[in-house]
MMTF fields as JSON, N, C-alpha, C and O atoms, coordinates in Angstrom:
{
  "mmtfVersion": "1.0.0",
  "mmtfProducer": "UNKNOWN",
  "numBonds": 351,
  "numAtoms": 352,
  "numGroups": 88,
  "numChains": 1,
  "numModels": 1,
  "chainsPerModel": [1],
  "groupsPerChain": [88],
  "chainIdList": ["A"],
  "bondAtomList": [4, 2, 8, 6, 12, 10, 16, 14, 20, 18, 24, 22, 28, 26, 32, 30, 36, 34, 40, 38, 44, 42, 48, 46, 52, 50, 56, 54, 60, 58, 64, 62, 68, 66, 72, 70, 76, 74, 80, 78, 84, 82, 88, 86, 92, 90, 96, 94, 100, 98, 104, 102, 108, 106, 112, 110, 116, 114, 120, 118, 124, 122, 128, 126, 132, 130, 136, 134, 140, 138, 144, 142, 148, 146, 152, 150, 156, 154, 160, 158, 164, 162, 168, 166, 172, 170, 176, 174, 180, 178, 184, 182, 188, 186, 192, 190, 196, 194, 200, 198, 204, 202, 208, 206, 212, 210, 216, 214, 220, 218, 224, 222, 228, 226, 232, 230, 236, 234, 240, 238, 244, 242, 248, 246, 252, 250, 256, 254, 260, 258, 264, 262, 268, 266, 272, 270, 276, 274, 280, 278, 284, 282, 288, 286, 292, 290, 296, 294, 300, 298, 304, 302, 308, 306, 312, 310, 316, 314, 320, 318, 324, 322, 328, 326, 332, 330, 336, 334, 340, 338, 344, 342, 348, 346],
  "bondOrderList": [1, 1, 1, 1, 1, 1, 1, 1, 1, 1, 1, 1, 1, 1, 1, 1, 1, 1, 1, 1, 1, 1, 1, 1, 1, 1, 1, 1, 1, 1, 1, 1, 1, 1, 1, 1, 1, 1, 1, 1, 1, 1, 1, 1, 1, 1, 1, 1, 1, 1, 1, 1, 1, 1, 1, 1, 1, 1, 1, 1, 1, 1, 1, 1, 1, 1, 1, 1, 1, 1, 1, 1, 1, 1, 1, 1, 1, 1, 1, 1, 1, 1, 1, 1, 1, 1, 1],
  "groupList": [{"groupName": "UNK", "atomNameList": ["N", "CA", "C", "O"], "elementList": ["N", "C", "C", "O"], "formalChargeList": [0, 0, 0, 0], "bondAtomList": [1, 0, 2, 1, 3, 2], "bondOrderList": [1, 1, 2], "singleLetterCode": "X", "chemCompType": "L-PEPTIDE LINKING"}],
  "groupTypeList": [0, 0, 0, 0, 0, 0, 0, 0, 0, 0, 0, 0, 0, 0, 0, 0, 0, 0, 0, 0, 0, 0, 0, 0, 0, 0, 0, 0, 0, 0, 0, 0, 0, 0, 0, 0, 0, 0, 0, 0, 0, 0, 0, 0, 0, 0, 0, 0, 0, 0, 0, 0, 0, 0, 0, 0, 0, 0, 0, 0, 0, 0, 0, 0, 0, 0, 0, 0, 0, 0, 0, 0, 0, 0, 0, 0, 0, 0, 0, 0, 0, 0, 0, 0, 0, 0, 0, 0],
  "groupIdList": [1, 2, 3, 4, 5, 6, 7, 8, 9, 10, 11, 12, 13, 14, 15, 16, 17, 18, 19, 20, 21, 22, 23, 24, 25, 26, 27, 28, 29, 30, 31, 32, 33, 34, 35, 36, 37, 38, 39, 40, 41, 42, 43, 44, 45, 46, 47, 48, 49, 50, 51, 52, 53, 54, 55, 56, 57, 58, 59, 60, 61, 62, 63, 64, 65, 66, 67, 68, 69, 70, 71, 72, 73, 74, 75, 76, 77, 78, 79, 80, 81, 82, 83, 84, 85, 86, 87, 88],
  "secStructList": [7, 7, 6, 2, 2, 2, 2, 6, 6, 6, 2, 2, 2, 2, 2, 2, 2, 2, 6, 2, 2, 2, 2, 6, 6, 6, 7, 2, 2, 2, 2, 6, 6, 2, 2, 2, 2, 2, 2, 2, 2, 2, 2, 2, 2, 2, 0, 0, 0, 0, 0, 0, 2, 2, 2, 1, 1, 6, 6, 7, 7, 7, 1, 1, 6, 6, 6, 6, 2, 2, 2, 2, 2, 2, 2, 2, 2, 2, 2, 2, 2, 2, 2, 6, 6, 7, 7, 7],
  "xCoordList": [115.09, 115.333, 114.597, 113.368, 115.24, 114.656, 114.229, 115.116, 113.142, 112.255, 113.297, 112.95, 114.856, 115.419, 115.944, 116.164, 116.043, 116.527, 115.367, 115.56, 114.385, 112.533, 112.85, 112.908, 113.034, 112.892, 114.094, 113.992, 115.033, 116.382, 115.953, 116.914, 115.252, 115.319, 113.941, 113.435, 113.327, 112.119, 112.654, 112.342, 113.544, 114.292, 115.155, 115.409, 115.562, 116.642, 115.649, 115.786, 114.598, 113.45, 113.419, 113.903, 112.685, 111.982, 113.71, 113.685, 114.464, 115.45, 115.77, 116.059, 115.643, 116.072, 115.127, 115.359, 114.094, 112.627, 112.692, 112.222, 113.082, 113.149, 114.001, 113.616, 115.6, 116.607, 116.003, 116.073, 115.712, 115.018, 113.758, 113.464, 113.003, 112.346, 113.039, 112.284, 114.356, 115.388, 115.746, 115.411, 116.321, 117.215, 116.297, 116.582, 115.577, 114.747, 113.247, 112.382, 112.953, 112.063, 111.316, 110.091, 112.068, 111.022, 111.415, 111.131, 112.194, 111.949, 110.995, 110.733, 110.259, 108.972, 108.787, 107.829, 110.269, 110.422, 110.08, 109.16, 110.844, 111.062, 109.662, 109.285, 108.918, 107.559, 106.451, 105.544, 106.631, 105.897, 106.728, 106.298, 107.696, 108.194, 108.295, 108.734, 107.62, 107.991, 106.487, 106.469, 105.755, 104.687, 104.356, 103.33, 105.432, 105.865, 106.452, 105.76, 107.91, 107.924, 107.89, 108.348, 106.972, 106.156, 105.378, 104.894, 104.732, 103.647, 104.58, 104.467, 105.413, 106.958, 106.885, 106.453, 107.5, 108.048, 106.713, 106.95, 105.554, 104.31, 104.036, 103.753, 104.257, 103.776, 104.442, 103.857, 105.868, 106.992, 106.794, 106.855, 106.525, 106.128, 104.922, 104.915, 103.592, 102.829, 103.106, 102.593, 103.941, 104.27, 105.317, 105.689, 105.723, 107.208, 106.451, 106.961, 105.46, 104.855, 104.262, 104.667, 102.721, 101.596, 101.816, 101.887, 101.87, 101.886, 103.075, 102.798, 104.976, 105.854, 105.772, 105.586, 106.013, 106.134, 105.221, 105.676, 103.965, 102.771, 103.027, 102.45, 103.741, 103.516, 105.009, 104.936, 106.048, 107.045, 107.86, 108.798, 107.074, 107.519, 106.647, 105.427, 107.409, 106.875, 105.724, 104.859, 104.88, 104.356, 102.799, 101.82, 102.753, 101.518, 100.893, 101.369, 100.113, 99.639, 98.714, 97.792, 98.7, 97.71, 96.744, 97.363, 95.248, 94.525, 94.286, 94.163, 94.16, 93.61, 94.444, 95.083, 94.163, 94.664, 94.232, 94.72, 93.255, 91.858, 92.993, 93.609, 93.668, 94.432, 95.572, 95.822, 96.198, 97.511, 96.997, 97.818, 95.882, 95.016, 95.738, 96.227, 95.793, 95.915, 97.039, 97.185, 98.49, 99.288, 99.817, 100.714, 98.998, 98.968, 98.953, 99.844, 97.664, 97.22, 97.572, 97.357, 98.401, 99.151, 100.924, 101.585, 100.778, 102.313, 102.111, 103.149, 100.734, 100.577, 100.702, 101.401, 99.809, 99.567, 100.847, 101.105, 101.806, 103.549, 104.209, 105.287, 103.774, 104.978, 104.188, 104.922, 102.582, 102.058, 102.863, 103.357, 102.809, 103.37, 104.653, 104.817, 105.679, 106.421, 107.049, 107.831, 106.053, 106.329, 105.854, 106.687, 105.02, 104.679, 106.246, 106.171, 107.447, 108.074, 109.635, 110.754, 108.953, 110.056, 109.558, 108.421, 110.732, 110.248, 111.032, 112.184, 110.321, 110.638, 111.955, 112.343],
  "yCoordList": [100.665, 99.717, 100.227, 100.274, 100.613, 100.897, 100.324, 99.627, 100.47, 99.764, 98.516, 97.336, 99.051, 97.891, 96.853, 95.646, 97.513, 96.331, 94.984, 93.801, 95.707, 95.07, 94.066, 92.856, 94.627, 93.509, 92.423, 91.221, 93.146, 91.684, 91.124, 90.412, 91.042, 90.203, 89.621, 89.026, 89.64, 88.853, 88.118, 86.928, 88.549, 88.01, 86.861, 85.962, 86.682, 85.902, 84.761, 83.605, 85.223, 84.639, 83.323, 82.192, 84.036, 83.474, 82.328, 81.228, 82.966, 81.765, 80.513, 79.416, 80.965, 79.849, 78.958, 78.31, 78.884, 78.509, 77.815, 76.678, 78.192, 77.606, 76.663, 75.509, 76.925, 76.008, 74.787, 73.615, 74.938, 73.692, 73.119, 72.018, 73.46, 72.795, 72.12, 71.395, 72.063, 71.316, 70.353, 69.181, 70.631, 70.062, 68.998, 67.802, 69.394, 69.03, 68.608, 68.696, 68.134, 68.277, 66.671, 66.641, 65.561, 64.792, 64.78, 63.855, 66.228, 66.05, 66.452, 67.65, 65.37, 65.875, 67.317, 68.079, 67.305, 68.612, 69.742, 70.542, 69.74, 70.889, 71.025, 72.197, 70.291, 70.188, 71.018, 71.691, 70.891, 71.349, 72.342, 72.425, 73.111, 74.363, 75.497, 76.626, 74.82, 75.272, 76.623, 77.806, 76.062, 77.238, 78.125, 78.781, 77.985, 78.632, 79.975, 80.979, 79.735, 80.401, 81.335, 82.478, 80.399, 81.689, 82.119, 83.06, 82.129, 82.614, 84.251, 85.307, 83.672, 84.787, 85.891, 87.043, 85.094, 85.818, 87.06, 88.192, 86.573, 86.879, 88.228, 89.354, 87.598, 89.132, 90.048, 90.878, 90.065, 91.06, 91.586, 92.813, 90.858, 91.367, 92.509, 93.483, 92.026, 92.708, 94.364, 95.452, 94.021, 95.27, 96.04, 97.169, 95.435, 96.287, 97.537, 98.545, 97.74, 98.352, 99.71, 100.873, 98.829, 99.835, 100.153, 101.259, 99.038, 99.53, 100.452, 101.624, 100.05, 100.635, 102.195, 103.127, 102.219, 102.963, 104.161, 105.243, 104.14, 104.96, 105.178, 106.194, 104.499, 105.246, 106.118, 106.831, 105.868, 106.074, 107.485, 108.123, 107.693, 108.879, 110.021, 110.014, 110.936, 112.581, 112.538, 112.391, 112.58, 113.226, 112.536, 112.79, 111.701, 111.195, 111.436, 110.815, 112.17, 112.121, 111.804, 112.082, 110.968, 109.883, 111.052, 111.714, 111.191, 112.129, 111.724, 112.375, 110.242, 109.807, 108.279, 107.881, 107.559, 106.305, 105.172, 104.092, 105.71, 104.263, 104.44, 103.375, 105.564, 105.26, 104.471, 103.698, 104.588, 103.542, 102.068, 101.16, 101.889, 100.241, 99.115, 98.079, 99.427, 98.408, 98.246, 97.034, 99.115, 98.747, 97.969, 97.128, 98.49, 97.243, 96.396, 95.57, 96.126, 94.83, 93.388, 92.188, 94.459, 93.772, 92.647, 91.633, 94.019, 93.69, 92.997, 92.658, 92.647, 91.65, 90.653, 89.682, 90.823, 89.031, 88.441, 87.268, 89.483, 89.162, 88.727, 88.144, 88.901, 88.729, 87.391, 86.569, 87.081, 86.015, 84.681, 83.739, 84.947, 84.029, 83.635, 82.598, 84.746, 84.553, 83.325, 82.4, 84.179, 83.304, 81.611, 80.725, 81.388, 80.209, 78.664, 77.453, 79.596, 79.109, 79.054, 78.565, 79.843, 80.033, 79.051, 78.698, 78.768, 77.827, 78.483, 78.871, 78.616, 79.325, 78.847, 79.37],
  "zCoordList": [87.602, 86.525, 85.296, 85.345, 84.196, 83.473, 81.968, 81.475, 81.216, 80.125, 79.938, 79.995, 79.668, 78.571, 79.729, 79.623, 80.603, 81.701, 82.368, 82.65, 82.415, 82.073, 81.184, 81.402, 80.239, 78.496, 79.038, 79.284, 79.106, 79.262, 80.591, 80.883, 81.377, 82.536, 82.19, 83.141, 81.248, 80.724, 79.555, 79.591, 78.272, 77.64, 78.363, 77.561, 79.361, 80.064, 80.405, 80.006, 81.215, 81.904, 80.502, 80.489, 79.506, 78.461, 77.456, 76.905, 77.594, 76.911, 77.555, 77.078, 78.879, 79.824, 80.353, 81.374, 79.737, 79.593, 78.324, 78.299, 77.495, 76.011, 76.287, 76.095, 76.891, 76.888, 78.023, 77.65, 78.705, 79.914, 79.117, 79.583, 78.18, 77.542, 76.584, 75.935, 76.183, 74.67, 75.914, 75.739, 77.044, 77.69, 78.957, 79.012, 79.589, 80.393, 80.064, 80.936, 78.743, 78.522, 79.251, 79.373, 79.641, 79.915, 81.844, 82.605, 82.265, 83.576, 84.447, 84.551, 85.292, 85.682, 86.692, 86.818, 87.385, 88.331, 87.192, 87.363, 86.093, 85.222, 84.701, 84.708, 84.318, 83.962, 84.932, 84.441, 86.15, 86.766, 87.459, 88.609, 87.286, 87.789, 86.779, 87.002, 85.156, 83.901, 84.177, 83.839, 84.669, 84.52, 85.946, 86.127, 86.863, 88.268, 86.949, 86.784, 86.05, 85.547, 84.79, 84.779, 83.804, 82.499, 83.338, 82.709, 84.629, 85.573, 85.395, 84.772, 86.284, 86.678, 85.57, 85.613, 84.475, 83.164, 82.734, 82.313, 82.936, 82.583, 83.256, 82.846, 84.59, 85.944, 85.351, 84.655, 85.53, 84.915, 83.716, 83.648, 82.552, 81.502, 81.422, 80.67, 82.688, 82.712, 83.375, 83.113, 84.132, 85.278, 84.482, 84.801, 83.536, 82.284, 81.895, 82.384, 81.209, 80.144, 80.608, 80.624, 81.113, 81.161, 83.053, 83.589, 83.604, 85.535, 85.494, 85.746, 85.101, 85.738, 85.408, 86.191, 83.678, 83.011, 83.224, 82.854, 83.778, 83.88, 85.456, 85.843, 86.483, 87.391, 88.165, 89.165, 87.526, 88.094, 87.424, 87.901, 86.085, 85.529, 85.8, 85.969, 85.814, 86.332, 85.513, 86.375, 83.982, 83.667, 84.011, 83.31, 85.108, 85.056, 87.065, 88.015, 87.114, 88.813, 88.862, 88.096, 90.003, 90.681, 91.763, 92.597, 91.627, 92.969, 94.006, 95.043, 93.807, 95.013, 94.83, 93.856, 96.219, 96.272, 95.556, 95.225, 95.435, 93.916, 93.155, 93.088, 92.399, 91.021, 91.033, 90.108, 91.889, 92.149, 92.51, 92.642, 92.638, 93.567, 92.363, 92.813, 90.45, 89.677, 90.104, 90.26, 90.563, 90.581, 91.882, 91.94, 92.922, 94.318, 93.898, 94.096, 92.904, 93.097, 92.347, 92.523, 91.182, 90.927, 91.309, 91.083, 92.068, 92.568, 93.846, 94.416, 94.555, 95.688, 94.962, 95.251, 93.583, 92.601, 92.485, 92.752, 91.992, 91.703, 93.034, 92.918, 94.149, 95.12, 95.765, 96.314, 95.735, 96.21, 95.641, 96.26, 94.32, 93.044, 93.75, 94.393, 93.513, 93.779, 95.494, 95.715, 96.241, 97.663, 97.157, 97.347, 96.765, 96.243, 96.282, 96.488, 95.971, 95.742, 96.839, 96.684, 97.963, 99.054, 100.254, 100.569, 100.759, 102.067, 103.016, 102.82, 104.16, 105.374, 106.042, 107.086]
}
């Protein structure tokens, strides 16, 4: 997936967030699922930039396993989040 496909699936994230706040704004579900998703929108945004971009292209090598750890640890934070919201 690359940079611009990042941006539009955070762009999408972020309109449809705007539109449920015009439209949903005094529903209490939407109220409290509203920051499940800027949580969302947020991780992704974070992992767009500096994590994807720095580890998936040729010109950057990792020596040891410590250097890749921000990007574990991030992407456990993203998928914890995420489960938050699945029921078995």
């Amino acid at each position: 997936m690359g940079i611009t496909r990042w941006k539009n699936l955070c762009d999408r994230i972020d309109r449809k967030i705007k539109r449920n706040d015009q439209t949903l704004a005094n529903d209490p579900i939407w109220q409290k699922d509203r920051v499940f998703f800027e949580n969302h929108m947020l991780f992704l945004s974070a992992a767009r930039a500096p994590l994807r971009n720095s580890t998936v292209h040729v010109d950057v090598t990792y020596p040891d396993e410590g250097s890749v750890r921000p990007l574990w640890l991030a992407t456990e934070a993203f998928m914890r989040h995420v489960a938050t919201k699945l029921k078995e």
